[in-house]
N, C-alpha and C positions, 0 to 999 in steps of 0.2 A: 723395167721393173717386172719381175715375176706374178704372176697372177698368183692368187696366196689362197685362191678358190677351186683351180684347176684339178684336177685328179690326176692322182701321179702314181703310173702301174707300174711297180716294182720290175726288178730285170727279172723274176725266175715267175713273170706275172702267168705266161702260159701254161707253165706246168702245175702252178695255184691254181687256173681254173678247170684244168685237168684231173686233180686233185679233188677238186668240187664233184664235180661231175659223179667222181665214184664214191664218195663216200658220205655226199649229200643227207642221204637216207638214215645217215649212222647221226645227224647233229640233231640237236635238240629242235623245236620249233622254233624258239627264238632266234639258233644261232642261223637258220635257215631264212628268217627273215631279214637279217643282218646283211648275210651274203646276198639272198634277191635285191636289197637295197642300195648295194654295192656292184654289181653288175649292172642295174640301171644306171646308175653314175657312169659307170666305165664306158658304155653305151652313149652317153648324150655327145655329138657331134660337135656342136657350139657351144660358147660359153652362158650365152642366155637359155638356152635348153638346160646347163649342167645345174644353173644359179636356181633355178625352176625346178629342178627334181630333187635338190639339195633341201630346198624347201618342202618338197613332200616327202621325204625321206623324214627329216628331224619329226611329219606330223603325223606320220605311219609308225615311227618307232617311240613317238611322243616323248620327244628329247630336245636338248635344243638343237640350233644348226653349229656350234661349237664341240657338241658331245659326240654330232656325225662325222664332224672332222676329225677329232681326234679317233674315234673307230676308225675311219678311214688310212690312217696312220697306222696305228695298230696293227691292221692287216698288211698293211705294205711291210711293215719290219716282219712280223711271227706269222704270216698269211692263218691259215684256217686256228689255230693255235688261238690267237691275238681273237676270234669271236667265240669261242667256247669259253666258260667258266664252271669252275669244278665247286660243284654247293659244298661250301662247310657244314660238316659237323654241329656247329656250332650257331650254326645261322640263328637269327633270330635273338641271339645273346651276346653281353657284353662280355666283350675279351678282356677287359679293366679289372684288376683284382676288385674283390669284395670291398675292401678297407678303402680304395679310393670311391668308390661308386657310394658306400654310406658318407664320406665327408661330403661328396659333390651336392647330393640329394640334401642333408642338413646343411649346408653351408646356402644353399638356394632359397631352402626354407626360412632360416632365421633370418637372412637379408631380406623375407619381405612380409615376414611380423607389422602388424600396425600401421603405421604410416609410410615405414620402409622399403624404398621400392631398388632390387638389384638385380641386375641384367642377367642374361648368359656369359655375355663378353666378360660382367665384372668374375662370376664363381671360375672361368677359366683361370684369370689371373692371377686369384685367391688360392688356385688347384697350383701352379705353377709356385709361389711363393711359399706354400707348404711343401713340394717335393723339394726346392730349395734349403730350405731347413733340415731335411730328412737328406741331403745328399743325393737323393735318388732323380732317374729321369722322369717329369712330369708325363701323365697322359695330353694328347694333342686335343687343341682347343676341338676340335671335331668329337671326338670322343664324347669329352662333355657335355655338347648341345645335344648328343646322340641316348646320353642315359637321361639329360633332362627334358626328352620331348615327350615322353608320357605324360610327365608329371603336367606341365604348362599345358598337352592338349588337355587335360582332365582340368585343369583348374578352368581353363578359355570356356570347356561346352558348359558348368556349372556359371559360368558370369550370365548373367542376363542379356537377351539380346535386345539390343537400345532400337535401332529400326532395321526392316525388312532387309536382306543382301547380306548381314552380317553375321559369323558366327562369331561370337563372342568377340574377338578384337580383329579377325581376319575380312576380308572381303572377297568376293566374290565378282567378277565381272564377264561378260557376255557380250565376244567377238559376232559382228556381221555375218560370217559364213559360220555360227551354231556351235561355237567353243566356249567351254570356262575357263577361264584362266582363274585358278585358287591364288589369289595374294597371300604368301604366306612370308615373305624377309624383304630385305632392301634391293633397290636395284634390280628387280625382279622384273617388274612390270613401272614403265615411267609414262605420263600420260603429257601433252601435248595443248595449248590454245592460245587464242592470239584475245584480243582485246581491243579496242579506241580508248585512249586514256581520257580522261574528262577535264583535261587540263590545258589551255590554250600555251602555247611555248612565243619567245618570239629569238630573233636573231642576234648577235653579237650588239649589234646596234638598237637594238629594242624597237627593229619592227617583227608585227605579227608573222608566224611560219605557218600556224595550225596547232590541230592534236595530234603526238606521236601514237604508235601502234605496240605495246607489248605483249612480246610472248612468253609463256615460262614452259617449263617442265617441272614436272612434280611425282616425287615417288609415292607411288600407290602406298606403297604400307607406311609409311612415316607420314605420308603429309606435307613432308619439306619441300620447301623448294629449291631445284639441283641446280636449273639455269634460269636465263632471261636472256632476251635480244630486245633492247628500245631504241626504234627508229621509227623516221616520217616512210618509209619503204610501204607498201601495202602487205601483206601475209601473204608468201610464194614458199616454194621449194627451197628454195637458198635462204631466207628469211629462216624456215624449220632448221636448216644445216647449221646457220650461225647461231641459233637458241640449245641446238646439238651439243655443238664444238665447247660451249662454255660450261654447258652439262656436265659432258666428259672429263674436262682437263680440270686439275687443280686451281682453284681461283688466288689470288693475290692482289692487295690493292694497297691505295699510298695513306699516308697521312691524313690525306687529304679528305680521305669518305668517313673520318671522325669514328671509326672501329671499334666496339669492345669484345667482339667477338672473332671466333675466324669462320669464313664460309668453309667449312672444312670437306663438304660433298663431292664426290668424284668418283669415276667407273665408268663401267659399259652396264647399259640395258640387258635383259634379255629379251625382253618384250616392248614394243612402241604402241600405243595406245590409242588412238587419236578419230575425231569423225570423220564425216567422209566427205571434207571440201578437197577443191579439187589439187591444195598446196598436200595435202596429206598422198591423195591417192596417183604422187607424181612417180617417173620410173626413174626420177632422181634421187627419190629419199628412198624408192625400195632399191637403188644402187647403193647407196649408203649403207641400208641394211643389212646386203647383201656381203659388203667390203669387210664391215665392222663385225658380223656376227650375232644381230639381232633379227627380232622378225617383227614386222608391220604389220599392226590388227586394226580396222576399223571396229566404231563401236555399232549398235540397233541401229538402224535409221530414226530420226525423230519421228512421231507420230503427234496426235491430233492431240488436247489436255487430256481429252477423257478416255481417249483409247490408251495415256501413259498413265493413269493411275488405273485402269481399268489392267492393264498387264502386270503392272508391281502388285496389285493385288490378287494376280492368279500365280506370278512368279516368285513372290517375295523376295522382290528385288527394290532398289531403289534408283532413282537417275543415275546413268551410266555416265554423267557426264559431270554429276556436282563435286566432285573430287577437282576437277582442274578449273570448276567455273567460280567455285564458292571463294579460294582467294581474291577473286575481281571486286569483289562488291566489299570484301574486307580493306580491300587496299582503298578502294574510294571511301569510305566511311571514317578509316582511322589516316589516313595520309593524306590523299590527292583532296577532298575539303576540304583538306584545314592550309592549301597551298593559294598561294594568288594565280587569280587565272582560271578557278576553276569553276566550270561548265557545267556542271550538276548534270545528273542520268538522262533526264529527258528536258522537252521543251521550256515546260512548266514550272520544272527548278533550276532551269537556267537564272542566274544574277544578273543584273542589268549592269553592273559593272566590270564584267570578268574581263572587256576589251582591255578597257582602260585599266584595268591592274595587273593585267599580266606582263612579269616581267623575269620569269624563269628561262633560262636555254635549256638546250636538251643537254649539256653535258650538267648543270645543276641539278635538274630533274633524276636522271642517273645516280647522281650522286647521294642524292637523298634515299632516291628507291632500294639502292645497293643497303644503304644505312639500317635499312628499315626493316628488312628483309633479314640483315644476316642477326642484328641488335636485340630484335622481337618476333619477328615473326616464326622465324624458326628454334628460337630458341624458348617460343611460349608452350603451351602443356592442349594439347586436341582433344577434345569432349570423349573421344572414341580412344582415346591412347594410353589413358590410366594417368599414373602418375608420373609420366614421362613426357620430358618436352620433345617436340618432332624431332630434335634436331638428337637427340640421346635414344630416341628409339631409332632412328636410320643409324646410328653408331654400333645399338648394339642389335638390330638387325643384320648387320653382313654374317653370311654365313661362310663367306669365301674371300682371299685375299683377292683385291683390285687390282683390275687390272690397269695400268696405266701405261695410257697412248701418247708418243710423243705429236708434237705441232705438226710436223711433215707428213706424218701416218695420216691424221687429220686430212691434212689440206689436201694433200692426195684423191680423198675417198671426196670432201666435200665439191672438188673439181666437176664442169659439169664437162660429157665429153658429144665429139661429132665426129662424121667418119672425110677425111680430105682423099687428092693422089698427089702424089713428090711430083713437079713438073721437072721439065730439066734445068739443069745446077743446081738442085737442091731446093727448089724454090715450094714455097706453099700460100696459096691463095685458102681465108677465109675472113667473112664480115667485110669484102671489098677491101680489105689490106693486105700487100703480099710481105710472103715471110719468108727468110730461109733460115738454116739448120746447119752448121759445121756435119761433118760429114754424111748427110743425108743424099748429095748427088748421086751416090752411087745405087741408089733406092729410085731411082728417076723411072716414074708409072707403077709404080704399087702405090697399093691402098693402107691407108695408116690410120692411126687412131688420134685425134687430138683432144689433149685433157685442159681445159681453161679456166680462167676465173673471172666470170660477169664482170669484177668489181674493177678488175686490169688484164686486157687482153692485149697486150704490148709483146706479152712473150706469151707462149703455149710451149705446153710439153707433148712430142712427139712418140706413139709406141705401134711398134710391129708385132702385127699378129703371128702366132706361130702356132699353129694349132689351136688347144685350145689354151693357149698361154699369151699373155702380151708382155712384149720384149722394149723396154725402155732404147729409144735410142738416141733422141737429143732434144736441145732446146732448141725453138726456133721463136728467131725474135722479127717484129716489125720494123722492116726497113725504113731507115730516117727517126722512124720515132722511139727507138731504145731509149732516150731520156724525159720519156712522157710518160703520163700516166693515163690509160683510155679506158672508161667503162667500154661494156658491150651496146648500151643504152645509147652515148655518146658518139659512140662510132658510126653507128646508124643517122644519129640525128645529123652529122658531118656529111657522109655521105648526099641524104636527099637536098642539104643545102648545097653542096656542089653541083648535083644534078639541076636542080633548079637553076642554078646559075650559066647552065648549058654546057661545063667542064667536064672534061673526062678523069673518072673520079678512080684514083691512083692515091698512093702513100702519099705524095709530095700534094697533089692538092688538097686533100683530108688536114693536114699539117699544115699546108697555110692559112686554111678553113680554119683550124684551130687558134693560128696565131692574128688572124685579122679578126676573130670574135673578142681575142683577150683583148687585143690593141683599142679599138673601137668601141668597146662594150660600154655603155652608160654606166652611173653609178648605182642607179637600182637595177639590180638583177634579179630574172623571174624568181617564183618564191621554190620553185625546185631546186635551182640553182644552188639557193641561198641553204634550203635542208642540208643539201650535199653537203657544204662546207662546215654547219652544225655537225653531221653525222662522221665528218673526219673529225672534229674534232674530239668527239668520243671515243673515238678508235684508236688515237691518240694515246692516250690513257692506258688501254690495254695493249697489252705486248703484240709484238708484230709478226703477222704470217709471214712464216720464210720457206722455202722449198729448196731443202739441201740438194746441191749436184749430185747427182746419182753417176753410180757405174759405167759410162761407157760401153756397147756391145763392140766383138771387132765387126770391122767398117766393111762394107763390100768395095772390094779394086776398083777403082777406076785410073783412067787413062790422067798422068798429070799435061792438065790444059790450062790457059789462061780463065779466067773466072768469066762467064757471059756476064753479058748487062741485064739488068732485071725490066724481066720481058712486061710488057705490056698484055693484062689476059684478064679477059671480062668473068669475073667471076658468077658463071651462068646458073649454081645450085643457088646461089644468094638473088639473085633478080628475078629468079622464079615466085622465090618468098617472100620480095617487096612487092612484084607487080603482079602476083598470081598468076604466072603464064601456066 
């Protein structure tokens, strides 16, 4: 697979910077910033150097890391050309005749006389179905929101501001390292948190499991909620990627979650929100960010009660974090109460019955919460949103069409990766499992990239570096166990029983480790055990990650020999990490 981050220097790239060189002097300041920004790129050596100046670039030119990329394109087709722009004439003015620009502006207005409240989205539509009429070509829904931003910024500074951080319906929020972020559309800025549900769950068979852990996402300017992830898992890095992943992609569900609504949310961030625990501040979710085309902001630090009203009253600001926490206390109040099982906030309103009446799994609980969420919660009206439910101002807040990311783009990015070497035949040691690779033999002592999935490490996807590009070059599956399924968790926990056992801990003993736990296991199994098979069967439900075959690279030669046997090789970077050597 192509590195989709890499800088890619055009063929006539030398005589472009030669180009530069002399006639530097003649570009504007801006386009001179462009090109400094652009030679730093071309400069960075490694891929984590480039992903890193990629990031100061979008915050030096104060753009996002998508608008640097596409500059970066730019130049590569039209070199110095593709960073200058010639000011119109005209700048500052609508290019839209007269006669459209008066309907847009009345057509805005009458739709929100009195009680009447109509979007941007709807006057474009309205624009579009009178040029119909008229035969003529509509102006583009851009246009529209462009002659309508006066008017809405002038109506927003006259509303009244309700509390501190707010101008009129917009927010304001304040990044750790001293940025604003202006919330001004959808999809802009998504905020991030986890939760203990207050609900006891129990298993298939109606014994107790615990409280699951949920997380959502929530768009700053609408209020909606875009994703969730509910499981007994504790809040990591991967737990963020799968509250991500559902984010992102269009949601669909069955008959079954009792529906009048559709979740209809879905996109890319531009911005990621979140505090600063340590599942936030992993270099797995700023890998994600990185892959996907968003940027990762922590919010303040917390401070002490008095020193945060003591700041909101010098900053006029308000908690940086009640946007993603005030759902929680909504969801217990009007849901998780009124369920069995449930546990009340603290000690004190704990029920003294909640053991003995709980009798929800976690794929019910899901189901209800899915219910709830798509039914009322987002489709109620926000104290701050006018007279628009979350779910109709995230509609007609996009200012840009969606972008939409297939499953495998996904699963790709949400992969977590480690760096192996090809032993000979092809073979790969990692997690004390050996693997090999249709034709990776001939790669025997390089260094490669492996991309995996916690949830099943049976197979790993193999990529060669090539500068600052990674080159896809095969699957490599786990010997013996291609018809298993292995967390990373699991394989570990195999291992140290084998060891204990004094065995030499190999595919085949891992695997019959596996098969003497099923054979022999009692009928009560630990209560992780038991989440586990709860948590599949949630996943169940939703569609299944698949990692389409990729391209094949050609193969480097090798000599045709009969296939070795799979060598026996103590995997010495993994026993470092169990035993601390």
């Amino acid at each position: 697979m192509q590195d989709t981050h890499s800088s890619k220097t055009p063929a006539n790239s030398n005589s472009t910077l030669t180009e530069t060189n002399v006639i530097v002097s003649e570009l504007s300041d801006e386009a001179k910033l462009k090109m400094e920004v652009i030679q730093s790129l071309l400069e960075a050596g490694d891929r984590t150097t480039y992903a890193q100046r990629l990031k100061e670039a979008a915050e030096k030119l104060g753009k996002s890391v998508r608008t640097v990329r596409r500059l970066i394109d730019k130049w590569e087709k039209e070199g110095l050309i593709g960073l200058t722009q010639t000011e119109r004439n005209d700048k500052g003015k609508h290019r839209v005749d007269e006669n459209w620009q008066e309907f847009i502006l009345k057509t805005y207005k009458e739709g929100n006389k009195g009680s009447k409240r109509m979007t941007r989205q709807q006057v474009a539509v309205r624009v579009k179905a009178r040029a119909d009429e008229l035969g003529v070509k509509p102006p583009s829904h851009m246009t529209v929101y462009r002659v309508l931003k006066p008017l809405i910024d002038k109506e927003e500074k006259a509303k009244s501001i309700r509390s501190p951080g707010w101008r009129g319906s917009r927010l304001s929020v304040k990044t750790r390292d001293g940025k604003d972020l202006q919330v001004e559309y959808s999809n802009q800025v998504w905020q991030c948190d986890h939760t203990r549900v207050d609900v006891l769950l129990v298993d298939q068979h109606g014994e107790i499991l615990g409280r699951p852990w949920l997380t959502t996402v929530i768009d700053s300017y609408s209020r909606c909620i875009i994703g969730i992830n509910l499981g007994y898992d504790a809040p990591s890095s991967q737990i963020v990627a799968l509250a991500l992943r559902h984010a992102i992609l269009p949601k669909s569900y069955g008959s079954e979650y009792g529906l009048h609504e559709e979740w209809g949310t879905y996109g890319l961030p531009e911005h990621f929100y979140t505090d600063g625990g340590k599942d936030f501040r992993s270099n797995h979710l700023q890998q994600i960010g990185v892959h996907l085309g968003f940027v990762c902001h922590l919010r303040v630090s917390k401070a002490p009660p008095f020193a945060q009203r003591l700041r909101r009253r010098q900053e006029a600001r308000p908690s940086e974090g009640g946007i993603v926490e005030r759902p929680f206390k909504t969801f217990n109040t009007e849901l998780f109460s009124t369920l069995p099982g449930y546990t009340g906030s603290n000690v004190q309103e704990r029920p003294q019955e909640a053991e003995k009446e709980a009798c929800l799994t976690l794929r019910q609980l899901e189901q209800q919460l899915v219910r709830y969420i798509v039914n009322h919660y987002n489709q109620r009206l926000d104290a701050r949103m006018g007279d628009q439910t979350r779910f109709q101002r995230w509609e007609s807040g996009l200012i840009a069409t969606l972008d939409l990311l297939s499953e495998r783009d996904l699963d790709i990015c949400f992969m977590k990766q480690t760096r192996r070497q090809i032993q000979r035949g092809g073979y790969l040691q990692f997690e004390n499992l050996m693997y090999r690779g249709e034709y990776l033999a001939g790669y025997a002592g390089e260094s490669v990239v492996l991309r995996y999935d916690p949830r099943d490490i049976t197979t790993i996807l193999v990529y060669r570096k090539e500068g600052d590009k990674e080159v896809f070059l095969a699957r490599a599956y786990a010997q013996d166990l291609e018809t298993e399924q292995l967390s990373i968790d699991e394989a570990k926990a195999s291992s140290r029983q084998v060891r204990k056992a004094g065995k030499t801990v190999s595919n085949r003993s891992i695997l019959a480790e596996i098969r003497e736990r099923e054979t022999f296991s009692t009928q009560k199994k630990t209560k992780k055990e038991r989440q586990k098979i709860e948590q599949a069967e949630v996943q169940k439900a939703k569609q299944p990650i698949r990692v389409e075959p990729e391209e094949q690279v050609e193969v480097a030669s090798i000599d045709a020999q009969t296939e070795p046997e799979m060598p026996e090789v103590f995997d010495y970077e993994q026993m470092r990490e169990d035993y601390g050597w």
